[in-house]
N, CA, C and O of each residue as an XYZ file, in Angstrom:
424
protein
N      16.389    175.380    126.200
C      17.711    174.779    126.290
C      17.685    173.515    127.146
O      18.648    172.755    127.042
N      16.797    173.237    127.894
C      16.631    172.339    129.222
C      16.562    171.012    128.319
O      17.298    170.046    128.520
N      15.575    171.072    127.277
C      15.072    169.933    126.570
C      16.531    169.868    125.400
O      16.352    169.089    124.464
N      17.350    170.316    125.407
C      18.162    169.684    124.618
C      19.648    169.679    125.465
O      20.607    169.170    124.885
N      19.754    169.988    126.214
C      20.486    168.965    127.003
C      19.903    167.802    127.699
O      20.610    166.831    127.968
N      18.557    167.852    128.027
C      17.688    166.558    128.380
C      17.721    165.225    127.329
O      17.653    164.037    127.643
N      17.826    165.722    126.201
C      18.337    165.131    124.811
C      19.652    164.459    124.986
O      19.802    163.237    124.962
N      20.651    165.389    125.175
C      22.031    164.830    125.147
C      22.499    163.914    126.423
O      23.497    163.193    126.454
N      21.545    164.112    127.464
C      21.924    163.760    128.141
C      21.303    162.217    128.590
O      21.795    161.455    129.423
N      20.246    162.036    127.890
C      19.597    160.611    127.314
C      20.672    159.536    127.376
O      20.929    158.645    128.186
N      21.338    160.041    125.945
C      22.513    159.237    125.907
C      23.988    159.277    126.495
O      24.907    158.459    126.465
N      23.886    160.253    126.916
C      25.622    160.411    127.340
C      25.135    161.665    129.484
O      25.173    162.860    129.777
N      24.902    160.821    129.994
C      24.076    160.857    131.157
C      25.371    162.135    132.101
O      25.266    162.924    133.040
N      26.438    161.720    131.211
C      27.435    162.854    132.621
C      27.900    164.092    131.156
O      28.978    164.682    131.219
N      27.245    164.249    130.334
C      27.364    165.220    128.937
C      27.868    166.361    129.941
O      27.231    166.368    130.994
N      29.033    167.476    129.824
C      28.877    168.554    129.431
C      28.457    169.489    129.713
O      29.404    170.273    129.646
N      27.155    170.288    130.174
C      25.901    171.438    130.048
C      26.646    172.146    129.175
O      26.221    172.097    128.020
N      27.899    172.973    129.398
C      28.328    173.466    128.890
C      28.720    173.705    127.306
O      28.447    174.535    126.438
N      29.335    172.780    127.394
C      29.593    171.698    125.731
C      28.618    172.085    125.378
O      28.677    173.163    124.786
N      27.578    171.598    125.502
C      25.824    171.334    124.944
C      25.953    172.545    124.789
O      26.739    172.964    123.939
N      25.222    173.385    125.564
C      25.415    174.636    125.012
C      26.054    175.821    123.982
O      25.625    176.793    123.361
N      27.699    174.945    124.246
C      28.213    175.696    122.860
C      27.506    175.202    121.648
O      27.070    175.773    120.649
N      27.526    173.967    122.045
C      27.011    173.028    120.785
C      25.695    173.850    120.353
O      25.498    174.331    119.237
N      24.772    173.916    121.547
C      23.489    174.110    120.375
C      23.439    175.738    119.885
O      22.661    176.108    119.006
N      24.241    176.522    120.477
C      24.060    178.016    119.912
C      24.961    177.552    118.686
O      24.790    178.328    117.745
N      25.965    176.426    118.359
C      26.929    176.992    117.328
C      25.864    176.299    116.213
O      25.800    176.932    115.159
N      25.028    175.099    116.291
C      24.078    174.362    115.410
C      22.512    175.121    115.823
O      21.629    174.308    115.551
N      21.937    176.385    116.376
C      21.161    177.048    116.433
C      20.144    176.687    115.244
O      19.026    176.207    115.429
N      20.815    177.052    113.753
C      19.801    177.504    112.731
C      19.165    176.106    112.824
O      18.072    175.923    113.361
N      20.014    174.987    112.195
C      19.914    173.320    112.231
C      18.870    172.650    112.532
O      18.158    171.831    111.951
N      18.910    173.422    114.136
C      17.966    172.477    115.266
C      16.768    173.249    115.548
O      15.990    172.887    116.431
N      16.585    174.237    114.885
C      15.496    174.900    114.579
C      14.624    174.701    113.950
O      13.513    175.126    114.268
N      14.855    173.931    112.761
C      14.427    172.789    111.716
C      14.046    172.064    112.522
O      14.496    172.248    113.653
N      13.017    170.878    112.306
C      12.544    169.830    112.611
C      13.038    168.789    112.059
O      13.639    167.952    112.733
N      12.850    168.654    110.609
C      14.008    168.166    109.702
C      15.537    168.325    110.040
O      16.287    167.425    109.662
N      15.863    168.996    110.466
C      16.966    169.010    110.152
C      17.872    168.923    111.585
O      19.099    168.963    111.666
N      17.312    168.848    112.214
C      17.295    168.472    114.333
C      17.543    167.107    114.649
O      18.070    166.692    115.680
N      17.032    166.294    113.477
C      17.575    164.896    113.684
C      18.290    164.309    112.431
O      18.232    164.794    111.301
N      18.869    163.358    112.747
C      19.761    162.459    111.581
C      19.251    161.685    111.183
O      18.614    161.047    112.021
N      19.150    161.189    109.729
C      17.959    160.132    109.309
C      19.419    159.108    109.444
O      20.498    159.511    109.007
N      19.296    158.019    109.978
C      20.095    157.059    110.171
C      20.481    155.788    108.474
O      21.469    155.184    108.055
N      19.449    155.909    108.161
C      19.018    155.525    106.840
C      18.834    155.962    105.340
O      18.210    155.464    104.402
N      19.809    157.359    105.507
C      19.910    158.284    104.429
C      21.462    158.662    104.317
O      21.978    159.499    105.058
N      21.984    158.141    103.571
C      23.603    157.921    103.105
C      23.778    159.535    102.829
O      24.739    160.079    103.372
N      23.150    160.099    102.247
C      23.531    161.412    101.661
C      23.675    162.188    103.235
O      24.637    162.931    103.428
N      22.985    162.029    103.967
C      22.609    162.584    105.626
C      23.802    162.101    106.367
O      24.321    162.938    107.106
N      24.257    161.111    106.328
C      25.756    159.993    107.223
C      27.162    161.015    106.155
O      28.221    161.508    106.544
N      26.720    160.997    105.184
C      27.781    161.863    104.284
C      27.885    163.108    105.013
O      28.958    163.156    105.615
N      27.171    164.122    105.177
C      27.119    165.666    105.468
C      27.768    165.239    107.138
O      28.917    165.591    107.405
N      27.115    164.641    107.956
C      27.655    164.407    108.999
C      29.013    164.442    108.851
O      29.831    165.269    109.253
N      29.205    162.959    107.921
C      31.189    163.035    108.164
C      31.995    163.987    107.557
O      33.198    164.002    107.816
N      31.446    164.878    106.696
C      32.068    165.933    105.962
C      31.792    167.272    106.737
O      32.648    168.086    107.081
N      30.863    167.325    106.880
C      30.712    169.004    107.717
C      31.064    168.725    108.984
O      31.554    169.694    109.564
N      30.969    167.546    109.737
C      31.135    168.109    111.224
C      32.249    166.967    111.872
O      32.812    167.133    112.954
N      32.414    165.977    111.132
C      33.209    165.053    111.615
C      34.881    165.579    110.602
O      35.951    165.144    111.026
N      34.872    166.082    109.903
C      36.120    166.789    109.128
C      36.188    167.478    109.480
O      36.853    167.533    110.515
N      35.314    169.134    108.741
C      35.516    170.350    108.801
C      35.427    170.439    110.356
O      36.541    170.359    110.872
N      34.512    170.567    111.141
C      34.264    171.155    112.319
C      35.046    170.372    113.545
O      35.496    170.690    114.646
N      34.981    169.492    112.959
C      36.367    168.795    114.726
C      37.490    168.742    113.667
O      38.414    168.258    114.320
N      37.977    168.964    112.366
C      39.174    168.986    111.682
C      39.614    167.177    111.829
O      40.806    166.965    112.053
N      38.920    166.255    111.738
C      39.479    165.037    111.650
C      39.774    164.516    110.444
O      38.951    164.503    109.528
N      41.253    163.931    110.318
C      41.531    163.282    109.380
C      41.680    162.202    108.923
O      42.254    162.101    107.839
N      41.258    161.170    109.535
C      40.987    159.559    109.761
C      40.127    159.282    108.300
O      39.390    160.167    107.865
N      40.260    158.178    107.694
C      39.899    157.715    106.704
C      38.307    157.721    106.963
O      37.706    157.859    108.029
N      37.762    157.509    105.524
C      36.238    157.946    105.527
C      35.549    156.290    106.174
O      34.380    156.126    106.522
N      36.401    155.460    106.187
C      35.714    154.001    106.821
C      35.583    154.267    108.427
O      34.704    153.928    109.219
N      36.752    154.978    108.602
C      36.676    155.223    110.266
C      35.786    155.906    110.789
O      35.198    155.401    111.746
N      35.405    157.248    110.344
C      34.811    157.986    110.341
C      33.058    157.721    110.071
O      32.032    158.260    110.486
N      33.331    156.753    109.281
C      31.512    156.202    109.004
C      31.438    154.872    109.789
O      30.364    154.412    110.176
N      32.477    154.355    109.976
C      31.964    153.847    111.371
C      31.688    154.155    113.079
O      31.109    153.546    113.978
N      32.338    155.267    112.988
C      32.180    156.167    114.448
C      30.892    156.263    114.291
O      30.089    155.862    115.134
N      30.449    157.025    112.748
C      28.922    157.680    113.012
C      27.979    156.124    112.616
O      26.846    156.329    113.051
N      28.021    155.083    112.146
C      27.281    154.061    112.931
C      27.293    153.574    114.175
O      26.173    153.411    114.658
N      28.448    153.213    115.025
C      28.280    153.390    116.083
C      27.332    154.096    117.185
O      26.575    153.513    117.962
N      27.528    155.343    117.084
C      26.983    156.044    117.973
C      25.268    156.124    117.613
O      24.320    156.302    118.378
N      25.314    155.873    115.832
C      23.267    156.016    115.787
C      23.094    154.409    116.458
O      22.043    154.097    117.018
N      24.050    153.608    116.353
C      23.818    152.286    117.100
C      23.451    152.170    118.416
O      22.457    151.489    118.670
N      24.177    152.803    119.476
C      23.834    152.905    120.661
C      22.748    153.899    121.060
O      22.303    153.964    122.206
N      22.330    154.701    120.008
C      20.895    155.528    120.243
C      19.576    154.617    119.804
O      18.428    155.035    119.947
N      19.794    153.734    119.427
C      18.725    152.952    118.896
C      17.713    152.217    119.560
O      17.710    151.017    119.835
N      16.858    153.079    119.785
C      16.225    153.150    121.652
C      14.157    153.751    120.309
O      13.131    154.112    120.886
N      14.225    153.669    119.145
C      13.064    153.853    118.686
C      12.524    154.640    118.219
O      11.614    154.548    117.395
N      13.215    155.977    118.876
C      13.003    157.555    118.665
C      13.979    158.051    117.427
O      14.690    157.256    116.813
N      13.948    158.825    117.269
C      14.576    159.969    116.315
C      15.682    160.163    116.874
O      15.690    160.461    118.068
N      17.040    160.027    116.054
C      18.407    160.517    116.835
C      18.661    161.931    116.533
O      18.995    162.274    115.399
N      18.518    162.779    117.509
C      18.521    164.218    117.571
C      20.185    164.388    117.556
O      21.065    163.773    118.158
N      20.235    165.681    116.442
C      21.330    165.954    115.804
C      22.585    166.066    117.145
O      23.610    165.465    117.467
N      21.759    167.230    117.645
C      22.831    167.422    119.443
C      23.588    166.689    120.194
O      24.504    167.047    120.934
N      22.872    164.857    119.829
C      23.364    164.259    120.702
C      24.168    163.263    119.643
O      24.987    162.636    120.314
N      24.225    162.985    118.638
C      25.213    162.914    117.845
C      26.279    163.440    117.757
O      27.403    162.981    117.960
N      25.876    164.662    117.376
C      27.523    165.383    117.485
C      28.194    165.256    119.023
O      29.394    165.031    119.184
N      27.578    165.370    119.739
C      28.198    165.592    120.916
C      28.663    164.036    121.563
O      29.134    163.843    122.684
N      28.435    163.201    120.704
C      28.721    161.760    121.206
C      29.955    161.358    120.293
O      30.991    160.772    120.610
N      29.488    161.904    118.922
C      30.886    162.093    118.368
C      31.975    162.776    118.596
O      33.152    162.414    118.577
N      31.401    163.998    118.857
C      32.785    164.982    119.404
C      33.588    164.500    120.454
O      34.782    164.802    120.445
N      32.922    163.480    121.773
C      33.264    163.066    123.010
C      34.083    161.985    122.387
O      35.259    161.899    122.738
N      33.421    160.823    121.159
C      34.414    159.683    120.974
C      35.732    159.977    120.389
O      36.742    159.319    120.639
N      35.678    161.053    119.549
C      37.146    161.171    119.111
C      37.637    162.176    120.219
O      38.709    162.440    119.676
N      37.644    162.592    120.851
C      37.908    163.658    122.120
C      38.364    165.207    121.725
O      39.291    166.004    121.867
N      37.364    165.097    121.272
C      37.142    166.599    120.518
C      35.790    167.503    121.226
O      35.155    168.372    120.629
N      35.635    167.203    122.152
C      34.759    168.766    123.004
C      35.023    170.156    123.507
O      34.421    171.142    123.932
N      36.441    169.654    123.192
C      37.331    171.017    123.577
C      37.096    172.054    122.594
O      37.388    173.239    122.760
N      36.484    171.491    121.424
C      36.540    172.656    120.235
C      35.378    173.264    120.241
O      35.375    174.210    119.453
N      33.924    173.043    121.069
C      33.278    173.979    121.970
C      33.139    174.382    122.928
O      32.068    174.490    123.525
N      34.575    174.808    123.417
C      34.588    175.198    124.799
C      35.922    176.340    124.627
O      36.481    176.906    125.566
N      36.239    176.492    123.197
C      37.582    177.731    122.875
C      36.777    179.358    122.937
O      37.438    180.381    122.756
């Protein structure tokens, strides 16, 4: 668990523990994957599932799909440091920009 809040906390330095934590038991199977632990930044079908499974369904946002795909460029924007953007700290950078962390912490 150390190394993936060490992750989240890369980018977002005052993250949560907590949060994180809900976060990674509720994305457990996901980040278990290797594949599937990070976001290909460069795979539209991958930016799609993002804004549909976790930027809709899972924080319930209803903001148009331009808004929404620009939040999630944004945030792979400011990770753009060379490495692999690990799924954890996506969501959790997203969940923080629309101010939605509260919905792992019910």
């Amino acid at each position: 668990m150390s190394d993936q809040i060490a992750l989240v906390k890369k980018y977002a330095p005052n993250a949560d523990e907590d949060v994180i934590q809900a976060m990674a038991s509720t994305y457990r199977l996901a980040l278990s994957n290797r594949d599937a632990a990070t976001v290909s930044a460069s795979d539209p079908a991958e930016l799609e599932t993002v804004r549909k499974n976790f930027l809709e369904k899972k924080l319930g946002l209803t903001e148009s799909p331009e808004v929404l795909d620009k939040a999630i460029n944004d945030v792979l924007a400011t990770m753009k440091d060379g490495s692999a953007n690990p799924r954890l700290a996506v969501y959790y950078l997203l969940a923080e920009k629309f101010g939605k962390l509260d919905v792992f912490t019910k």
